[in-house]
C-alpha positions in Angstrom: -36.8 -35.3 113.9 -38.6 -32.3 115.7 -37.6 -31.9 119.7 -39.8 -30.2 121.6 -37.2 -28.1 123.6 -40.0 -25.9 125.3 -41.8 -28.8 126.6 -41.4 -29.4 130.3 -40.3 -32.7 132.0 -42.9 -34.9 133.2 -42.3 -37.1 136.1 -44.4 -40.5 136.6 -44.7 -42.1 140.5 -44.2 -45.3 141.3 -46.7 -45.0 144.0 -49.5 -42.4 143.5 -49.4 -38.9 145.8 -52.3 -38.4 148.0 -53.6 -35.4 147.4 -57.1 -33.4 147.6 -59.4 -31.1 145.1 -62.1 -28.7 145.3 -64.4 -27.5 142.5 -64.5 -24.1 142.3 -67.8 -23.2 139.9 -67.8 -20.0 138.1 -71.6 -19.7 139.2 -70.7 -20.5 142.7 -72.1 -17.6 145.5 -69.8 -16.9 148.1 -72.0 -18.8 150.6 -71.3 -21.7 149.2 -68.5 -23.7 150.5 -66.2 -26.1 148.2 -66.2 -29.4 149.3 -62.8 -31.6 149.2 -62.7 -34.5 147.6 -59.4 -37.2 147.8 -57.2 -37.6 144.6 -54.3 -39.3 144.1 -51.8 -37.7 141.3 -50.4 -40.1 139.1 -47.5 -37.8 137.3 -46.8 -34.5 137.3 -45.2 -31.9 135.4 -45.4 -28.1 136.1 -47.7 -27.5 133.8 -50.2 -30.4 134.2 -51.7 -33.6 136.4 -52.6 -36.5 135.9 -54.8 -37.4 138.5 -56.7 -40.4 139.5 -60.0 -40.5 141.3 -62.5 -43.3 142.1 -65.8 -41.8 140.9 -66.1 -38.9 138.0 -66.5 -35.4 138.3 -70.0 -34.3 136.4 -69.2 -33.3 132.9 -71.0 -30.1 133.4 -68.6 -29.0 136.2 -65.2 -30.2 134.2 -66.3 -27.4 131.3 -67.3 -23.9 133.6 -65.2 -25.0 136.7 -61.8 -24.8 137.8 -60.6 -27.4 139.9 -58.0 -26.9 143.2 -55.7 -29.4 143.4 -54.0 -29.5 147.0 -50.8 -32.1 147.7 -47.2 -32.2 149.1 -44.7 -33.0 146.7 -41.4 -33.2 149.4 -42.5 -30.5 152.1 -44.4 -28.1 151.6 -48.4 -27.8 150.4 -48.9 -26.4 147.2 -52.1 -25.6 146.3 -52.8 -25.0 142.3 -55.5 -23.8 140.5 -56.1 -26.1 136.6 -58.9 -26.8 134.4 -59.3 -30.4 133.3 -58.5 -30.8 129.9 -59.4 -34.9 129.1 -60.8 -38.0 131.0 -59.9 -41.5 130.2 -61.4 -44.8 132.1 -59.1 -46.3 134.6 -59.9 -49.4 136.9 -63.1 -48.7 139.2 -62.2 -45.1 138.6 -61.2 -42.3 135.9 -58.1 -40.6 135.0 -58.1 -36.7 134.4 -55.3 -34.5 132.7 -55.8 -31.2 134.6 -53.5 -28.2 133.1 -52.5 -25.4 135.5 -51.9 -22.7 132.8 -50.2 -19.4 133.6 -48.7 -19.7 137.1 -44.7 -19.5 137.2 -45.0 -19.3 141.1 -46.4 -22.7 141.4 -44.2 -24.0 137.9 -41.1 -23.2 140.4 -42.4 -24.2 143.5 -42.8 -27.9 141.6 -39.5 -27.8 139.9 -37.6 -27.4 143.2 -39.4 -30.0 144.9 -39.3 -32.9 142.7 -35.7 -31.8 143.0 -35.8 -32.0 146.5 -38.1 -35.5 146.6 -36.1 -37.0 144.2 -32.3 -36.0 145.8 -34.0 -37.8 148.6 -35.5 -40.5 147.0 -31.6 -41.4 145.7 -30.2 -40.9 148.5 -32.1 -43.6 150.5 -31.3 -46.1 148.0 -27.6 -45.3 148.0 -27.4 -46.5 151.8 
């Protein structure tokens, strides 16, 4: 058996995050302001997310686009930059696997806080 030991951890919500995104096109003029849309992240690692949104985002703008994901994790905003990757059917809405490649800043910034969510989310069920 094969362990993929440079694989990071993915971590799955039991209730969604609220969280925002912006399209940011590679044609785009700097007169044009992105719009924010609502998205809720299903799962996360620091790599990638899963997001959830009722509607779709054109196919055209998923292949020369970059999408800004903005959400709060425990306390502070992060705000990372991902391409999507895939799109599967979900409910009234679609799913999207968005990977935010090369960005250690934002890898760490995840790590500690899921660390910091989760210490919380164990110590509220421990009282």
């Amino acid at each position: 058996m094969q362990f993929k030991r440079k694989e990071s951890f993915r971590f799955v919500f039991n209730d969604p995050i609220d969280a925002s995104f912006t399209i940011i096109q590679k044609e785009a003029t700097e007169n044009q302001e992105p719009m924010k849309s609502p998205c809720q992240i299903l799962d996360i690692s620091p790599k990638g997310i899963k997001m959830y949104l009722e509607g779709e985002i054109k196919e055209r703008v998923q292949n020369n686009s970059i999408l800004k994901v903005e959400f709060i994790l425990d306390v502070t905003n992060i705000k990372a930059a991902g391409q999507v990757m895939w799109v599967k059917p979900l409910g009234r809405g679609k799913q999207y696997g968005v990977s935010l490649p090369d960005q250690p800043d934002i890898e760490e910034l995840i790590i500690f806080e899921m660390k910091q969510r989760r210490r919380k989310e164990v110590l509220a069920k421990t009282r």
